[in-house]
Each structure stands twice: as C-alpha cells, then as structure tokens.
N, CA, C and O atoms as a CHARMM CRD file, in Angstrom:
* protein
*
  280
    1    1 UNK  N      0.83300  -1.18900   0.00000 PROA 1      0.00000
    2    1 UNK  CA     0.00000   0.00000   0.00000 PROA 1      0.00000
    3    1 UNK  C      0.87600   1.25100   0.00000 PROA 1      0.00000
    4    1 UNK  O      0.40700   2.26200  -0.52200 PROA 1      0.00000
    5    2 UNK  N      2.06600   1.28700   0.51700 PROA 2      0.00000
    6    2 UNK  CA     2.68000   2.31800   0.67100 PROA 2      0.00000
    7    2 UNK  C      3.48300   2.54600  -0.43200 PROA 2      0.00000
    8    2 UNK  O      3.64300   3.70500  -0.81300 PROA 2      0.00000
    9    3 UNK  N      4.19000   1.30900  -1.19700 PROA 3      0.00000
   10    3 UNK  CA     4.39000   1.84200  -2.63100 PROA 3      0.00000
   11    3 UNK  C      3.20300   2.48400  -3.48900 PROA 3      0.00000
   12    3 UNK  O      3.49600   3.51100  -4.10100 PROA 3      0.00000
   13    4 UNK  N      2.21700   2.11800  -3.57700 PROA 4      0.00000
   14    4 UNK  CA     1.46900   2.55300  -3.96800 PROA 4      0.00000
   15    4 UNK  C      1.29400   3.95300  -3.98600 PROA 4      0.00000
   16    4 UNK  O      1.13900   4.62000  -5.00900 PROA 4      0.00000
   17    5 UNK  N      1.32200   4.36700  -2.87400 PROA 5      0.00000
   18    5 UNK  CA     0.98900   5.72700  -2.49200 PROA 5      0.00000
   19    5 UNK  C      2.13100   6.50600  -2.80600 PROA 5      0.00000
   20    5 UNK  O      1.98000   7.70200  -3.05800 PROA 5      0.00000
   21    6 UNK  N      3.52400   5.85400  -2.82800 PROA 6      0.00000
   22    6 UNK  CA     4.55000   6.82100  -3.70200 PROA 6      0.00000
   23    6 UNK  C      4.25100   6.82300  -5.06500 PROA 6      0.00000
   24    6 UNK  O      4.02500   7.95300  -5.49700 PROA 6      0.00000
   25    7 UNK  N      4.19100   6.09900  -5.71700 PROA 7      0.00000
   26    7 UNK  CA     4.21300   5.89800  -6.99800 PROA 7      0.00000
   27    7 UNK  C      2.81200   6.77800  -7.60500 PROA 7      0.00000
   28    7 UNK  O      2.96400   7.36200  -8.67800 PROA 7      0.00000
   29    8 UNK  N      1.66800   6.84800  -7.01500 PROA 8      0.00000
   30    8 UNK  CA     0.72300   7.77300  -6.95800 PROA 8      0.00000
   31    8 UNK  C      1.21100   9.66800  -6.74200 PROA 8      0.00000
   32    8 UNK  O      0.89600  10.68400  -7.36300 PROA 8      0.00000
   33    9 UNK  N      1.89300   9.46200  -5.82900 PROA 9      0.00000
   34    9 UNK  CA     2.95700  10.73300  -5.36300 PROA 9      0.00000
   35    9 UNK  C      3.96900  11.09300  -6.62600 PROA 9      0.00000
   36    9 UNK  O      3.94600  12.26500  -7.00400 PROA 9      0.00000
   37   10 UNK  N      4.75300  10.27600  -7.22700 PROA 10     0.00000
   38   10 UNK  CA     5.50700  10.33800  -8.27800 PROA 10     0.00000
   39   10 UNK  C      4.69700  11.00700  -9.69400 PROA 10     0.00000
   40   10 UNK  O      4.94600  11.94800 -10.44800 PROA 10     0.00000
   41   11 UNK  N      3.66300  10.03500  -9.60600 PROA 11     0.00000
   42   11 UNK  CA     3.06700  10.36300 -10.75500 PROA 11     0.00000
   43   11 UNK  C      2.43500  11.71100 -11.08900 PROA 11     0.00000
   44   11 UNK  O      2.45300  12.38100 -12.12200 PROA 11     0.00000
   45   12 UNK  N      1.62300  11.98400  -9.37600 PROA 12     0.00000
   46   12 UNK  CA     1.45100  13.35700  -9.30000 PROA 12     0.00000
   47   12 UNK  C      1.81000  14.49400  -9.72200 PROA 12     0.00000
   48   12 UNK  O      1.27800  15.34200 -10.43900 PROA 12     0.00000
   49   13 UNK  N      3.10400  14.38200  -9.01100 PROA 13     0.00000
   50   13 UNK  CA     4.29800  15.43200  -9.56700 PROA 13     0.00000
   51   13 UNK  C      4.79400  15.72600 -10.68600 PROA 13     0.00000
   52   13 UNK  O      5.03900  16.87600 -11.04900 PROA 13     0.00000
   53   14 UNK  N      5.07900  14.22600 -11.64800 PROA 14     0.00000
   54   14 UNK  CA     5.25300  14.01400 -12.72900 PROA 14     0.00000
   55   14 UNK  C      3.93900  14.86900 -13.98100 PROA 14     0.00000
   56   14 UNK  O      4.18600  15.43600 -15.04500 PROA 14     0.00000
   57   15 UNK  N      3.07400  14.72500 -13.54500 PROA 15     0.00000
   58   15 UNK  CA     1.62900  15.41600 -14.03600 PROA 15     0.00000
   59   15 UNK  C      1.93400  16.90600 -13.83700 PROA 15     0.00000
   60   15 UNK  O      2.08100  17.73600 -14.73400 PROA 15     0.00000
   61   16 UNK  N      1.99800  17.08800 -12.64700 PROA 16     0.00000
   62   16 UNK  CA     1.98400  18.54600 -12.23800 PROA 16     0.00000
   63   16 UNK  C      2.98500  19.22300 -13.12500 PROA 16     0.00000
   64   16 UNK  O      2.74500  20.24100 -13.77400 PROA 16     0.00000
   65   17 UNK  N      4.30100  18.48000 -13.10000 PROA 17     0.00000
   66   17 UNK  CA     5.52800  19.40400 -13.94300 PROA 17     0.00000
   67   17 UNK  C      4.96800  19.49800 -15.39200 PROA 17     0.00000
   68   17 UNK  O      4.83800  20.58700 -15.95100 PROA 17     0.00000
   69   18 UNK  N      4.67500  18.43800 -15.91800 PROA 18     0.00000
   70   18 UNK  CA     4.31300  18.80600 -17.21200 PROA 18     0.00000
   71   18 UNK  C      3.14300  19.60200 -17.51700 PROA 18     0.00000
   72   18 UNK  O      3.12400  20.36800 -18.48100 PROA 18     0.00000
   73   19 UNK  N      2.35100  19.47600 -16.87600 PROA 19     0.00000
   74   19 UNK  CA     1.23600  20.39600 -16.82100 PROA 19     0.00000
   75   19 UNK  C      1.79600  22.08700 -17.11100 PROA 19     0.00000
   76   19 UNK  O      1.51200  22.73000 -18.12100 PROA 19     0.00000
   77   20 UNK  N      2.39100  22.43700 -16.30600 PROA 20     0.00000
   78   20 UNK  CA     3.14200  23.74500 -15.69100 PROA 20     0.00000
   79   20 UNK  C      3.97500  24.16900 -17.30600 PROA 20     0.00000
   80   20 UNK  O      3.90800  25.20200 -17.97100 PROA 20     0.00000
   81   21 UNK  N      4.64100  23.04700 -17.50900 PROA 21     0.00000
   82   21 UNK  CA     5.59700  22.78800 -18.77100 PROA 21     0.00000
   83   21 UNK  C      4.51900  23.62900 -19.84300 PROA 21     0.00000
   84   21 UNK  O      4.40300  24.81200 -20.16100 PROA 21     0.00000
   85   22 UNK  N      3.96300  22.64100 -20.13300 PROA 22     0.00000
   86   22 UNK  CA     2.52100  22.89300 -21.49200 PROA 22     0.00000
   87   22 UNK  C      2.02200  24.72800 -20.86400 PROA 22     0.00000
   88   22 UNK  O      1.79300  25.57800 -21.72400 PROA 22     0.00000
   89   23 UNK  N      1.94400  25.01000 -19.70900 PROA 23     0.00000
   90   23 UNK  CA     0.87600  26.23300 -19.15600 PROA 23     0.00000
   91   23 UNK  C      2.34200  27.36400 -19.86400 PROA 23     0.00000
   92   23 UNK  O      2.01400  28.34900 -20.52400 PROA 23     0.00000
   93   24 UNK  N      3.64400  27.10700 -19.66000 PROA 24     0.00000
   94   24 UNK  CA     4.73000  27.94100 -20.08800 PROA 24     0.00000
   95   24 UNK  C      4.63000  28.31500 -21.46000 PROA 24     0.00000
   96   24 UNK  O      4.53500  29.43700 -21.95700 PROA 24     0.00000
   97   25 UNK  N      4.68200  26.79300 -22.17300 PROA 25     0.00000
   98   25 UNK  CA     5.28400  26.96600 -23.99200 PROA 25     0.00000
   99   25 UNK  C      4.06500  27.78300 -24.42500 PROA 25     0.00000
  100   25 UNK  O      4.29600  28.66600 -25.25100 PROA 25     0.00000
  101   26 UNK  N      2.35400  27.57900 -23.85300 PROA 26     0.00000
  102   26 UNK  CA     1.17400  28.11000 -24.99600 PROA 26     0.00000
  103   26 UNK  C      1.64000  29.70300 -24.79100 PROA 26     0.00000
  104   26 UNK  O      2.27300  30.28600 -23.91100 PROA 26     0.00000
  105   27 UNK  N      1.16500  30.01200 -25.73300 PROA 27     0.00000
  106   27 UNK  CA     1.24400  31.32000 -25.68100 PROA 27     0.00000
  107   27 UNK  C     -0.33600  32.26200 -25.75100 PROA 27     0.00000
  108   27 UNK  O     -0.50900  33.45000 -25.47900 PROA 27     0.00000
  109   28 UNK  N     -1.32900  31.24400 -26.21000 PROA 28     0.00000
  110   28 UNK  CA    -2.56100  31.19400 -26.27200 PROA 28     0.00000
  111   28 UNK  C     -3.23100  30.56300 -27.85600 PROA 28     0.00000
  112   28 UNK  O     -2.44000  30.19800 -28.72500 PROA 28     0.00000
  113   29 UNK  N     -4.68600  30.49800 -28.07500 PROA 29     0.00000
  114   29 UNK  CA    -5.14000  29.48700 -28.86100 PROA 29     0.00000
  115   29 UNK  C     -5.30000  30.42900 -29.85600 PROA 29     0.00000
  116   29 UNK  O     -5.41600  31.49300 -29.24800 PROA 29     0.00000
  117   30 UNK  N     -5.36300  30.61400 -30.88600 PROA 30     0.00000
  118   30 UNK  CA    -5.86000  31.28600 -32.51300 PROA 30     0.00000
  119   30 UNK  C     -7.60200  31.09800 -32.80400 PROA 30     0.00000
  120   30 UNK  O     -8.40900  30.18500 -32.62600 PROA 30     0.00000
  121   31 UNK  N     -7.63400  31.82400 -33.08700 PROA 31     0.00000
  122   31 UNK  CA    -9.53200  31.47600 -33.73600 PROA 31     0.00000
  123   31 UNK  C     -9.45100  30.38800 -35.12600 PROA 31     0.00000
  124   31 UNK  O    -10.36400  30.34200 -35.95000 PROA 31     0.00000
  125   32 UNK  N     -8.40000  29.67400 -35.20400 PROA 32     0.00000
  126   32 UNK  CA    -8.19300  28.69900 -36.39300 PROA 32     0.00000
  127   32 UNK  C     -8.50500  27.49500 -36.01100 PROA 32     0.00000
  128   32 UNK  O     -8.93900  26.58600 -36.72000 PROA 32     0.00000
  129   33 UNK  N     -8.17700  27.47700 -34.33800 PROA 33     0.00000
  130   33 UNK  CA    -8.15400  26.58700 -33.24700 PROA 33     0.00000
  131   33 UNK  C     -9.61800  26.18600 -32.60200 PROA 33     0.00000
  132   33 UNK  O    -10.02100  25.03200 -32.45200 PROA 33     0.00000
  133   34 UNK  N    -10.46700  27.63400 -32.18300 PROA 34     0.00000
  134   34 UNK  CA   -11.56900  28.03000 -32.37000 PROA 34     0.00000
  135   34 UNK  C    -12.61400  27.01200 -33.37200 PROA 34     0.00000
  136   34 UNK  O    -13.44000  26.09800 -33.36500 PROA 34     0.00000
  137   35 UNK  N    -12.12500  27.62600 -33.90700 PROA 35     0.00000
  138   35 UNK  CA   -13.13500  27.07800 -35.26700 PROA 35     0.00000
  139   35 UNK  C    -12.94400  25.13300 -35.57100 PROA 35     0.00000
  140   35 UNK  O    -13.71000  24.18300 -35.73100 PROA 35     0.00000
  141   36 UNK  N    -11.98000  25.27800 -35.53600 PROA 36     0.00000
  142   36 UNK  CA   -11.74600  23.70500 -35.45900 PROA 36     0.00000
  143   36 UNK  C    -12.46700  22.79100 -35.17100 PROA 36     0.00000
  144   36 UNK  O    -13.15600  21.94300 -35.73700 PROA 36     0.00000
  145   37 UNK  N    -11.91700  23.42000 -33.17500 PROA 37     0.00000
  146   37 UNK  CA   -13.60500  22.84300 -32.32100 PROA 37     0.00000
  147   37 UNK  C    -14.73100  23.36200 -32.35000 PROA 37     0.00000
  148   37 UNK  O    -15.63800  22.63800 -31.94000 PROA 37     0.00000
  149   38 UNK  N    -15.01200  24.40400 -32.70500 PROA 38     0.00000
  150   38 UNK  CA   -16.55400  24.27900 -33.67400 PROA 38     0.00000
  151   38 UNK  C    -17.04500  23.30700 -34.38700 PROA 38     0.00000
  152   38 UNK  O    -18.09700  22.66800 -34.36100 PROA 38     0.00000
  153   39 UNK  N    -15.92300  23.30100 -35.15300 PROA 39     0.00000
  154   39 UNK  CA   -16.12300  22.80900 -36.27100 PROA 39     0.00000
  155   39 UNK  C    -16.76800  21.06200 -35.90400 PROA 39     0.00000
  156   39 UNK  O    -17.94700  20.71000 -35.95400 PROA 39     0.00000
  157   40 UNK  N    -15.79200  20.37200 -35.61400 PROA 40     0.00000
  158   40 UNK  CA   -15.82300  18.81600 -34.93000 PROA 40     0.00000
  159   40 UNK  C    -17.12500  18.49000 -33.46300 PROA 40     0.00000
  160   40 UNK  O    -17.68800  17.52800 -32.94300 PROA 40     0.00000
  161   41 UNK  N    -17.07500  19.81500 -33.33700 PROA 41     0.00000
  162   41 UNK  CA   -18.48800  19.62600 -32.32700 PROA 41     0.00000
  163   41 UNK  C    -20.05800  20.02400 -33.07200 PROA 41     0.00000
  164   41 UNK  O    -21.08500  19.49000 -32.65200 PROA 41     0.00000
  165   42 UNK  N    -20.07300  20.84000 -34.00600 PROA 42     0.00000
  166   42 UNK  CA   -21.12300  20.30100 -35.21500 PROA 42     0.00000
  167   42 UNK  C    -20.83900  19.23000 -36.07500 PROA 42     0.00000
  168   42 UNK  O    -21.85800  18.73800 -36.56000 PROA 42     0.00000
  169   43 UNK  N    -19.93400  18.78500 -36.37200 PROA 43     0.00000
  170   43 UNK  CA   -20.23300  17.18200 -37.23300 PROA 43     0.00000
  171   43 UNK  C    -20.67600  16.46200 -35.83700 PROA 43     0.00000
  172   43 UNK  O    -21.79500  15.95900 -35.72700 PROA 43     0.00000
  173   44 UNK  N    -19.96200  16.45100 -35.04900 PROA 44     0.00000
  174   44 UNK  CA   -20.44700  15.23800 -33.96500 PROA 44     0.00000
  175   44 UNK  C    -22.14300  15.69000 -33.37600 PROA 44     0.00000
  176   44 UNK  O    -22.83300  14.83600 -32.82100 PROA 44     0.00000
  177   45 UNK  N    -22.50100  16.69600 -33.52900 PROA 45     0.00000
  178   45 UNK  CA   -24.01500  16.81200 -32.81400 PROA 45     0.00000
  179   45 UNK  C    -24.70600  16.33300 -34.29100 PROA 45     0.00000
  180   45 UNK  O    -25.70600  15.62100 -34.20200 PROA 45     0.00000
  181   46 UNK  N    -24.27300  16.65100 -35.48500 PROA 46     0.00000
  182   46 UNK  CA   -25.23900  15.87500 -37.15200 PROA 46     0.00000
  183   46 UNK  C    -25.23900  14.74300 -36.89700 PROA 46     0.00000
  184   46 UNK  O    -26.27300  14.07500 -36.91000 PROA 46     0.00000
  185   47 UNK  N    -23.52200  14.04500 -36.46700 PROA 47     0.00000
  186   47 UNK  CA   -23.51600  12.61400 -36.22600 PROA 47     0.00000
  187   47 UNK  C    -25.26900  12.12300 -35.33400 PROA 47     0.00000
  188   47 UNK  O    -26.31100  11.64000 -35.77800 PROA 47     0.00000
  189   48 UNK  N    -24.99100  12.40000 -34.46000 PROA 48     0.00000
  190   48 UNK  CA   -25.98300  12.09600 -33.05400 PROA 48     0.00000
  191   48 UNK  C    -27.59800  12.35000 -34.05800 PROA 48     0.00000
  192   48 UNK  O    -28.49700  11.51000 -34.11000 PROA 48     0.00000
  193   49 UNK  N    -27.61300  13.50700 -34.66400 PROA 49     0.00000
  194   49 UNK  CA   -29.18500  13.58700 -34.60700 PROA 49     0.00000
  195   49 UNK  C    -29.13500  12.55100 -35.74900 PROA 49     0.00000
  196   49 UNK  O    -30.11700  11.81300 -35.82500 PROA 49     0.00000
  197   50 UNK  N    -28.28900  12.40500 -36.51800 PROA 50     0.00000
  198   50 UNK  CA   -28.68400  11.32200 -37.38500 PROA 50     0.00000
  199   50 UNK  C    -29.10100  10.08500 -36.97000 PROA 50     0.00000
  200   50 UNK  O    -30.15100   9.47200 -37.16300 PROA 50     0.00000
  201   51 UNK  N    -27.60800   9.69400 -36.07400 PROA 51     0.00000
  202   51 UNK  CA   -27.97700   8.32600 -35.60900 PROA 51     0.00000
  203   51 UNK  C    -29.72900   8.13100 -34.86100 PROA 51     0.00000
  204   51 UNK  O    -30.28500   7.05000 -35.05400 PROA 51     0.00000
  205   52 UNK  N    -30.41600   9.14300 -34.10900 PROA 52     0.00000
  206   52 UNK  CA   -30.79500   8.77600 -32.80100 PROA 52     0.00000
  207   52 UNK  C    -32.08000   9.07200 -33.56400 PROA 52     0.00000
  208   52 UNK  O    -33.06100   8.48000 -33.11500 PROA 52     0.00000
  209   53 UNK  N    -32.31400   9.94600 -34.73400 PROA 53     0.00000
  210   53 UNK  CA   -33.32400  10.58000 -35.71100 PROA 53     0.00000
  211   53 UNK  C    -34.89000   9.61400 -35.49800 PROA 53     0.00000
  212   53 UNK  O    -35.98400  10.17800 -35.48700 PROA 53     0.00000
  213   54 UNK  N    -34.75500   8.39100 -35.37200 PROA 54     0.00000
  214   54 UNK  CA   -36.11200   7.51200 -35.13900 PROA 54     0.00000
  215   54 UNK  C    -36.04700   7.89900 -33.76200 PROA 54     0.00000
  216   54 UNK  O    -36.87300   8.80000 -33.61300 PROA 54     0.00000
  217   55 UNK  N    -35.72500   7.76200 -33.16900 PROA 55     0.00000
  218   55 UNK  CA   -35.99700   7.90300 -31.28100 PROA 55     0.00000
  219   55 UNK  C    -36.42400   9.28300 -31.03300 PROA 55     0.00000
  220   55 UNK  O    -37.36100   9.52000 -30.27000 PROA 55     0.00000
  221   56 UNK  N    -35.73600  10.26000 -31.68400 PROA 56     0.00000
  222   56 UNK  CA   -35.88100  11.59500 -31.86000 PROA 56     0.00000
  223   56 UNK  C    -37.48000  11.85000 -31.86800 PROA 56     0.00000
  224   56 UNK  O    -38.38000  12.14300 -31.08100 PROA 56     0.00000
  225   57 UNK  N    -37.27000  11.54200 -33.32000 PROA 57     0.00000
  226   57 UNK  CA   -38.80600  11.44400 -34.16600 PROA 57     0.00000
  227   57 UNK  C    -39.94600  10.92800 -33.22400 PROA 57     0.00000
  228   57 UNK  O    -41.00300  11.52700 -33.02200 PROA 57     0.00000
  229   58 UNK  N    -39.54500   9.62300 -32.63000 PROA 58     0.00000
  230   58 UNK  CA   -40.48600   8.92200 -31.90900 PROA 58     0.00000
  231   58 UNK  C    -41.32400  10.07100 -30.38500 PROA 58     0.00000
  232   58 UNK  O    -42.49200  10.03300 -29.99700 PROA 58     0.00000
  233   59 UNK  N    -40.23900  10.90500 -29.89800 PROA 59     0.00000
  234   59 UNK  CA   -40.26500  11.66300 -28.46800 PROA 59     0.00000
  235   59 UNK  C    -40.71700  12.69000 -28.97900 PROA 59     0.00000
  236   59 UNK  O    -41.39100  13.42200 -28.25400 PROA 59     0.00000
  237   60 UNK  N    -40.53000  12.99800 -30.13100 PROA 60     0.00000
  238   60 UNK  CA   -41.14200  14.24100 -30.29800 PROA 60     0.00000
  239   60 UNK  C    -42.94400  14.06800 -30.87300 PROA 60     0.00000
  240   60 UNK  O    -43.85800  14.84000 -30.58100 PROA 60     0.00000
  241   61 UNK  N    -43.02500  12.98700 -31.62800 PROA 61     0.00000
  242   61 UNK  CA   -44.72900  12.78300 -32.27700 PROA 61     0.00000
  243   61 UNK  C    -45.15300  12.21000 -30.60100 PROA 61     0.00000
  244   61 UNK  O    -46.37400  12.05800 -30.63100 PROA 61     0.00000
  245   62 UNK  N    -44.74700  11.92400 -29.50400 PROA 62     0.00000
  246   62 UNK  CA   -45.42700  11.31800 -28.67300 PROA 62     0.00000
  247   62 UNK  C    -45.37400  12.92700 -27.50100 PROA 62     0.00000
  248   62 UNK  O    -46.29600  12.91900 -26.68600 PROA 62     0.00000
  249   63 UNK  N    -44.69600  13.81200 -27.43300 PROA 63     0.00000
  250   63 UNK  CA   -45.13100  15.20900 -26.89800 PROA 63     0.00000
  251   63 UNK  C    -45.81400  15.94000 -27.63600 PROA 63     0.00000
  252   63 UNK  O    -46.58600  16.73600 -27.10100 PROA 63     0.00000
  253   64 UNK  N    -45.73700  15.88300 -28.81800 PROA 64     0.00000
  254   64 UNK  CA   -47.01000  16.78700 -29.79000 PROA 64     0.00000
  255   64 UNK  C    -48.22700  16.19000 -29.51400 PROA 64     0.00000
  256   64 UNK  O    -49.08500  17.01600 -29.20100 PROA 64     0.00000
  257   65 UNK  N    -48.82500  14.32700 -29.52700 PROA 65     0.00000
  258   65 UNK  CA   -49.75100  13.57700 -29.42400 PROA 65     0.00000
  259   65 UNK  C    -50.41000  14.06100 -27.95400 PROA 65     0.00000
  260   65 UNK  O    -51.58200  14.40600 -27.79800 PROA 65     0.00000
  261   66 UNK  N    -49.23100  13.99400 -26.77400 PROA 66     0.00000
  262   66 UNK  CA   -49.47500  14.57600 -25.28700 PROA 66     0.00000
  263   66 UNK  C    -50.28800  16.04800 -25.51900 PROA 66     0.00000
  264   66 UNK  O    -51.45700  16.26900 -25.20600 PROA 66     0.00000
  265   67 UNK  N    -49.35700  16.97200 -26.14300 PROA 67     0.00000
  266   67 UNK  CA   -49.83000  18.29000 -25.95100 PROA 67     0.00000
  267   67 UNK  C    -51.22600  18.55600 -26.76200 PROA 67     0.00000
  268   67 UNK  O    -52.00000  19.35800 -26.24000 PROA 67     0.00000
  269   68 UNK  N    -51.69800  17.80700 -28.27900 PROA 68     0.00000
  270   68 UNK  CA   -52.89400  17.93800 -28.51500 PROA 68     0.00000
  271   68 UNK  C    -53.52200  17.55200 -27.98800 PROA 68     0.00000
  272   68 UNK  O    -54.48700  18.28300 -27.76500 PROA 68     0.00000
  273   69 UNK  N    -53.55700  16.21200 -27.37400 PROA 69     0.00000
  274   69 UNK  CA   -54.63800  15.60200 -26.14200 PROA 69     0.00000
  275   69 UNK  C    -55.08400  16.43000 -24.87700 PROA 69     0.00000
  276   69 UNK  O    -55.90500  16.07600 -24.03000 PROA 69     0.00000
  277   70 UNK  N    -54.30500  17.71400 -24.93300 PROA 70     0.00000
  278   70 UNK  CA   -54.92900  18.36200 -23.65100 PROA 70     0.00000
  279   70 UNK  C    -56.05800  19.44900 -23.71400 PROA 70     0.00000
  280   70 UNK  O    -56.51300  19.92700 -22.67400 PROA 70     0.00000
C-alpha cells in the first residue's frame, strides 16, 4: 500500500511538472483553433441527430400527441 501511495505521489508530480511545462510553452489558442472545435463539435451533434433521428422522431410525435390531447 505504501508503494502505492509513492508511486501515486511520483506520478502526481510528474503530471503537475508537465502540466506547468505545457501552461509555459502556450502562448494562447488562434480562432483557427476556435473554429476547429466548432467545427468537430457540429459534425459530432449531425452525427448524433442522425444516428438517434427515429428515437428523436419517436419523443417528439409522442409530446405533440401529449400536448394535442390536452
């Protein structure tokens, strides 16, 4: 248990320095960078409505069916 807990300790540190390392070299992100992840976080939400599009479909005709029934 107590190696453990160094080697947890090691690793820590090991994390921490590089962390610190990476926080030195950026100098900050570009709007090229920006856009990027824009970019990859709209294909991945098209991905999703595509895939899920029957289930979608399904939750939505069964709250319209709810809300005319009232």
């Amino acid at each position: 248990m107590k190696m453990l807990a160094g080697a947890c300790r090691k690793l820590s540190i090991r994390a921490d320095v590089a962390f610190r390392t990476l926080l030195r070299r950026r100098s900050g992100q570009g709007t090229t960078e920006y856009a990027i992840l824009v970019g990859v976080l709209v294909v991945i939400a098209i991905l999703a409505i595509t895939l899920f599009k029957p289930k979608i479909q399904e939750l939505w005709d069964a709250i319209a069916s709810g809300i005319n029934g009232l």
